[in-house]
C-alpha positions as CSV (number, residue, x, y, z in Angstrom):
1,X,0.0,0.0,0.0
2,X,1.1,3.7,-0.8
3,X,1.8,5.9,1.6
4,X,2.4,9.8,2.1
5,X,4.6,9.3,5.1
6,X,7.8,11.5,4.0
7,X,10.1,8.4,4.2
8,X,7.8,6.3,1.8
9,X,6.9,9.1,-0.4
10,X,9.7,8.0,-3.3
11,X,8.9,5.0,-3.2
12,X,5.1,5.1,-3.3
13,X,5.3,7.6,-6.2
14,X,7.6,4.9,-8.0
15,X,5.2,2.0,-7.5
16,X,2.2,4.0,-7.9
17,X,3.7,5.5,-11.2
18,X,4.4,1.4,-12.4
19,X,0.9,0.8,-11.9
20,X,-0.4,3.3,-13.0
21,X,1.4,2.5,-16.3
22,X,0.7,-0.7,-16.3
23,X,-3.1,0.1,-16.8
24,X,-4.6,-0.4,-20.2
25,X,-5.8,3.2,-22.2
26,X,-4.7,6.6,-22.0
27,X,-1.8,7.7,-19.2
28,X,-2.8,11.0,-17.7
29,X,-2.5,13.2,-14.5
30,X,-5.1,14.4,-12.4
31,X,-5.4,16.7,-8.6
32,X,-1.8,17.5,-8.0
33,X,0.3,14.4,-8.7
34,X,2.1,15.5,-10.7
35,X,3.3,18.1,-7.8
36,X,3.6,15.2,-5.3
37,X,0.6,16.6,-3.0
38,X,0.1,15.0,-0.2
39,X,-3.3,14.3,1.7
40,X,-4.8,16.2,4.6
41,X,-2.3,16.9,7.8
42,X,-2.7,13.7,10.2
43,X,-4.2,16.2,13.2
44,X,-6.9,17.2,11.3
45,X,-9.7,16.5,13.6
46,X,-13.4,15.5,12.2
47,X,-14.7,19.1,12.3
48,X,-12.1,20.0,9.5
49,X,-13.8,17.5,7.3
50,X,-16.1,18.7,4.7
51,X,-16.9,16.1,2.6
52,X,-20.6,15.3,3.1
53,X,-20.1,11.4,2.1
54,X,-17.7,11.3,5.0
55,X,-19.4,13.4,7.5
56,X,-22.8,11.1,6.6
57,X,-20.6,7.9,7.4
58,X,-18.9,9.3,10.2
59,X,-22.5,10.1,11.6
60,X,-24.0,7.1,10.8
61,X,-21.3,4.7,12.1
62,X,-21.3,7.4,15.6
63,X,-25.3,6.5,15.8
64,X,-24.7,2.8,15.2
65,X,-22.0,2.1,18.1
66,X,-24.7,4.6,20.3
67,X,-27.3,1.5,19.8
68,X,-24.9,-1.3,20.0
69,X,-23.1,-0.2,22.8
70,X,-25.3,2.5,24.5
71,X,-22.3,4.9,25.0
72,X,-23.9,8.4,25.1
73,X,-20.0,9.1,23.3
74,X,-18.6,6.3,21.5
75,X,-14.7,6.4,20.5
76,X,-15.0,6.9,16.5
77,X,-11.3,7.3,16.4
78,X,-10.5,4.4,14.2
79,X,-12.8,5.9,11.6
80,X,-11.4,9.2,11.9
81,X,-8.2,7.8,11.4
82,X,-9.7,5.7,8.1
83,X,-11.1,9.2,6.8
84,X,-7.7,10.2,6.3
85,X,-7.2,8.1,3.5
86,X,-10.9,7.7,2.1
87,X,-12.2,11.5,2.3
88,X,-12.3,13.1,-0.7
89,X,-11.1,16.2,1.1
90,X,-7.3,15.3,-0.2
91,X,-8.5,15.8,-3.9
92,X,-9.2,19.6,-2.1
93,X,-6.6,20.6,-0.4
94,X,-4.5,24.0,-1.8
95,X,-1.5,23.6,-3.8
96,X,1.6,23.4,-2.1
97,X,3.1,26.4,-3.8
98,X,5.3,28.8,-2.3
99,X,5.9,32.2,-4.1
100,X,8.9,34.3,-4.9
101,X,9.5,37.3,-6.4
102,X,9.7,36.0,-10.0
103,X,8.2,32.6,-10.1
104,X,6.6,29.9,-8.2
105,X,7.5,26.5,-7.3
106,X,6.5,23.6,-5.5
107,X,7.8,22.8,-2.2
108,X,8.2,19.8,-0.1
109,X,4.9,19.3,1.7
110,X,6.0,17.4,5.0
């Protein structure tokens, strides 16, 4: 599995770059990987979150450990956590781009 983790990130990029050629059809680059973007910042917390999908599911799976365990607050954490990687709130993050006087380049986003 790929990972954004800033010691895995060259070698996620190669494998995901191998299979990505190794698909049939068209190559092509979509939402910033080309720039090697990385997903949301790991202490997000679920109010950052603005996905409706993934607010719905958060909600839903909250309500469904409420019955099942009849905590007034159940720990969600382990769905927070899975956000992270599912949301589609990393496809809408800014561009890591820093300005200078002349031009703009893209940094290193860890």
């Amino acid at each position: 599995m790929a990972s954004d983790h800033p010691e895995d990130r060259a070698k996620s990029a190669k494998l995901l770059c191998m299979f990505h050629c190794a698909l049939g059809g068209t190559l092509f680059i979509y939402q910033g990987q080309e720039m090697g973007s990385c997903n949301v910042p790991r202490d997000w917390g679920e109010e950052e979150y603005k996905d409706i999908e993934t607010i719905q599911n958060l909600q839903g799976e909250r309500e469904h450990r409420r019955r099942t365990t009849g905590e007034k607050d159940p720990d969600v954490s382990d769905v927070v956590r899975d956000m992270r990687q599912t949301a589609r709130d990393n496809a809408r993050t800014p561009i890591q781009v820093r300005f200078f006087k002349h031009k703009a380049r893209v940094t290193d986003a860890s």
